[in-house]
C-alpha positions as CSV (number, residue, x, y, z in Angstrom):
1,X,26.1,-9.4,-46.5
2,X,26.0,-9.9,-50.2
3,X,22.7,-11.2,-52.1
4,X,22.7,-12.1,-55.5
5,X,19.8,-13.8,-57.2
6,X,19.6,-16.9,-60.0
7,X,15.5,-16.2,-61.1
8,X,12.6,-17.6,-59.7
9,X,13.2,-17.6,-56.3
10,X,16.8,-18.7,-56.4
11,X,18.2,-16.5,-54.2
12,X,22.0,-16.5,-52.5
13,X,23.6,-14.5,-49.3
14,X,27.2,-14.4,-48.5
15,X,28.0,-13.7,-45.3
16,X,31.8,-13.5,-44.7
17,X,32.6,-17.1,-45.1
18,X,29.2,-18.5,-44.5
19,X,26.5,-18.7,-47.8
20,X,23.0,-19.4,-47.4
21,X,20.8,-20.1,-50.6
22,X,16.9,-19.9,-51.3
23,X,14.7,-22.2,-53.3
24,X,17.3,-23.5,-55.8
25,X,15.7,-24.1,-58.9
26,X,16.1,-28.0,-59.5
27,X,17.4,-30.0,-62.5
28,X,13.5,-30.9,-63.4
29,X,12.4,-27.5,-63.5
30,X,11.3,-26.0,-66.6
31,X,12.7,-23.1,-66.2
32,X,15.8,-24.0,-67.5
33,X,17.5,-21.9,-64.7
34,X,21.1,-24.1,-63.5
35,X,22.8,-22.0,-61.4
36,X,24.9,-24.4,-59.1
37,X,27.3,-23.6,-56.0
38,X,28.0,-24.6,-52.7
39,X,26.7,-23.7,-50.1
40,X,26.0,-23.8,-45.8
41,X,22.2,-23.6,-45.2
42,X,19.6,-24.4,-47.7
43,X,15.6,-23.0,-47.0
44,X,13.8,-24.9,-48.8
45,X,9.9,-23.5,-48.8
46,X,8.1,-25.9,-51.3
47,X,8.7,-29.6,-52.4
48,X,8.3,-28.6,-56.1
49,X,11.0,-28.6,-58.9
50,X,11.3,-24.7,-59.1
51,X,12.6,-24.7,-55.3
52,X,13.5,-28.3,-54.2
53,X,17.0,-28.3,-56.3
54,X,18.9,-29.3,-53.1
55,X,21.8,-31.0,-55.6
56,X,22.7,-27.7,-56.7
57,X,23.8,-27.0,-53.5
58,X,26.6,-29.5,-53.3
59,X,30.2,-28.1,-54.3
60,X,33.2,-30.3,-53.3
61,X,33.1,-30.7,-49.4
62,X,30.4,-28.6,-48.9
63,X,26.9,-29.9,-48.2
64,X,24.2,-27.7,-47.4
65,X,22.1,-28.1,-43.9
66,X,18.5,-28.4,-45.3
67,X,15.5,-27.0,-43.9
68,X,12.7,-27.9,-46.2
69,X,9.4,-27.0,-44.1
70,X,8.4,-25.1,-40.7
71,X,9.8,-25.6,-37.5
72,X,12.3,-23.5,-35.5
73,X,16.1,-24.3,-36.2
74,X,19.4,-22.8,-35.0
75,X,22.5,-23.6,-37.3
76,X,26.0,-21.4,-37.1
77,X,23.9,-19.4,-34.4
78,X,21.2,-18.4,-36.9
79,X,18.1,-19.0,-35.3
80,X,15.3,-19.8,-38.3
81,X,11.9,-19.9,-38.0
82,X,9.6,-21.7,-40.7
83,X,5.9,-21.1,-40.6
84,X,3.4,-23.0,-42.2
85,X,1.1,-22.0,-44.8
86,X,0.1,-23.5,-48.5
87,X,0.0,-22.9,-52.2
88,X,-1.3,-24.4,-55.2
89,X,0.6,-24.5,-57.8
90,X,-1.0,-26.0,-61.3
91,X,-3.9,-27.3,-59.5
92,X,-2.4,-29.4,-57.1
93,X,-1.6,-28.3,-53.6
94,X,1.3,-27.5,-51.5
95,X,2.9,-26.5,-48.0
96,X,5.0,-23.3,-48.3
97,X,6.9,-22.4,-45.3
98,X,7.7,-18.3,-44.7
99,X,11.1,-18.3,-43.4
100,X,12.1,-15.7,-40.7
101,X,15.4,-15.1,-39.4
102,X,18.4,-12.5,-38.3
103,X,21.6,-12.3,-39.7
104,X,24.6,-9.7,-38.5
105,X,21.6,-7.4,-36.9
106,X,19.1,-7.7,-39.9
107,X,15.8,-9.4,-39.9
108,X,15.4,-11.2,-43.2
109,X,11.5,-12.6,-44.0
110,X,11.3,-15.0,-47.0
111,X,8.1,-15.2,-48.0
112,X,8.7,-18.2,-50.9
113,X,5.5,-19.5,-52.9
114,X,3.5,-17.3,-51.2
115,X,-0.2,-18.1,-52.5
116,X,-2.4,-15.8,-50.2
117,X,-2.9,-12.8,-49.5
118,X,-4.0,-13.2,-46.2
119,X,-1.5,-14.6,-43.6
120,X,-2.0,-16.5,-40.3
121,X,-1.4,-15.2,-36.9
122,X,1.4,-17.3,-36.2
123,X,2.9,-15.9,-39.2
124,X,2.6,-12.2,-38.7
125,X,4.0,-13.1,-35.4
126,X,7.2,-14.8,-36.8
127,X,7.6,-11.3,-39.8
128,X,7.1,-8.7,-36.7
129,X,9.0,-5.4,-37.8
130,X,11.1,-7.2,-40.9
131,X,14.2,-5.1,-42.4
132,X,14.3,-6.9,-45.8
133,X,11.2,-9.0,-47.1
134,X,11.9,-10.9,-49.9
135,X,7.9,-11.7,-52.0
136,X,6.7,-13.1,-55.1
137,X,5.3,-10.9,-57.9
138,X,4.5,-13.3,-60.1
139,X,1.2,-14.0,-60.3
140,X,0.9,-14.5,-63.9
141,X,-0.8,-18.1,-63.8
142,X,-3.0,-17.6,-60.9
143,X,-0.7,-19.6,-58.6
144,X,1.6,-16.6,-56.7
145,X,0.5,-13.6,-55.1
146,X,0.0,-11.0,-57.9
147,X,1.2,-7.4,-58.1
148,X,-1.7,-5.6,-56.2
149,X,-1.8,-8.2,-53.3
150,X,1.7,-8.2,-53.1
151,X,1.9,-4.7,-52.8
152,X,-0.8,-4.6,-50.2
153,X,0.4,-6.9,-48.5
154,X,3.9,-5.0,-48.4
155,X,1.9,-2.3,-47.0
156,X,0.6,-3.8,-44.0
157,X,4.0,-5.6,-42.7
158,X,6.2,-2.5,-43.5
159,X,9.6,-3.6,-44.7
160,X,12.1,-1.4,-44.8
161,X,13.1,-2.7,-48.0
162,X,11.5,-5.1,-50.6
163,X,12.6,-7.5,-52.9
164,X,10.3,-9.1,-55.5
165,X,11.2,-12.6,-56.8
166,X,9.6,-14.8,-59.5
167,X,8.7,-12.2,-61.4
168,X,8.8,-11.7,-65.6
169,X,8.6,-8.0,-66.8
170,X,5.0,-7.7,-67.0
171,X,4.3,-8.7,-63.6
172,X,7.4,-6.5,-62.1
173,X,6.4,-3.2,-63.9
174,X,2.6,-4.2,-62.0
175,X,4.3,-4.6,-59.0
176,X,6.4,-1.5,-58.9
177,X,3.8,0.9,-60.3
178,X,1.4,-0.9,-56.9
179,X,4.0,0.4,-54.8
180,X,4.6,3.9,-56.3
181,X,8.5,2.7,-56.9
182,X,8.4,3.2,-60.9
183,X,12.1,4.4,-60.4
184,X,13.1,1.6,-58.3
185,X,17.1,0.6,-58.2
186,X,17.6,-2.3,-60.8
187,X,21.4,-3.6,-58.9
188,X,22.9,-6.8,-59.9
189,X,24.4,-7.5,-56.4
190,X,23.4,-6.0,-53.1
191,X,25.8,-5.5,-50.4
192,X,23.8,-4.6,-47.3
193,X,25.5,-3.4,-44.2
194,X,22.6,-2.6,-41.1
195,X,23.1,1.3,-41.4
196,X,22.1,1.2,-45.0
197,X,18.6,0.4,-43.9
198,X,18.3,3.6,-41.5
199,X,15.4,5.8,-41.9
200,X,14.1,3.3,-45.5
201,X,10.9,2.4,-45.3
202,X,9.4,0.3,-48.1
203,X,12.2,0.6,-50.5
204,X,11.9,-1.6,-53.2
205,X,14.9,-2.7,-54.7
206,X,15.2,-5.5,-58.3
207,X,17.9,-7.7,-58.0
208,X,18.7,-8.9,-61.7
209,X,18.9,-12.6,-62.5
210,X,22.5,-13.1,-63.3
């Protein structure tokens, strides 16, 4: 598999033929993030304009199957799993679903808007003994989880590897000195294969915003 990442939370994997994307960053956003592509599956795990942009998803024939809040799904024999939990996000409240699911043998969590340290049973139940966790560092307005709880947090599921997402400099140099990973790979692409995750254990590694 191939992941490459937009910013925010805007992330997409190639899988041969098949490409799921993450919270694309919608026209509305501030951000002023516009990646756009086609693509299979869409997770969707908060109705806000930083990760709703479904219509940049759309590319010629190809319309993504949404998911846009918990439940379990299977699609092109991926089973998903979406569990509930919420955010708030500039003083107003939302529902952000954690995402779980395997693809060719590795166990992907995506944690989204993740607002709270603390997650539900149900939850934990769904992560059980992740490969990749993909969590926000960015808790620079008080809405996200910031550096320390993300890395304790990190700590408790043990990942064998980590990505942080919706992060700015500040808040990723926090995050990666919480974790002891000052050093960690900075890669524009990652091309994962399952042996490449033998004996890691907590390896964080930045995917750069193309």
């Amino acid at each position: 598999m191939i992941i490459t990442y937009n910013g925010l939370q805007f992330f997409k994997i190639t899988q041969g033929e098949m490409v799921l994307a993450f919270n694309p960053v919608s026209k509305s956003s501030k951000s002023g993030i516009s990646a756009h592509f086609g693509a299979d599956i869409a997770l969707i795990t908060t109705n806000h304009p930083d990760y709703n942009g479904l219509e940049q998803l759309n590319h010629g024939e190809r319309v993504p199957f949404a998911i846009t809040g918990p439940g379990a799904y299977e699609i092109k024999e991926i089973f998903i799993k979406g569990v509930l939990s919420y955010v708030t996000l500039s003083g107003k409240k939302y529902i952000n679903t954690i995402y779980s699911f395997t693809l060719d043998n590795i166990k992907i969590v995506f944690l989204g808007a993740l607002g709270e340290g603390e997650i539900s049973k149900e939850a934990l139940e769904a992560i059980n003994n992740p490969d990749i966790i993909f969590v926000p560092v960015g808790g620079s307005a008080g809405d996200l989880l910031d550096a320390k709880t993300s890395a304790k947090l990190m700590s408790s599921l043990e990942p064998k590897m980590i990505i942080p997402m919706d992060y700015d400099a500040g808040t990723l140099k926090a995050f990666l000195k919480e974790m002891g990973e000052e050093k960690a790979q900075v890669v524009d692409k990652l091309t994962l294969k399952t042996k490449d995750l033998d004996g890691k254990e907590g390896e964080v590694i930045v995917l750069k915003a193309t």
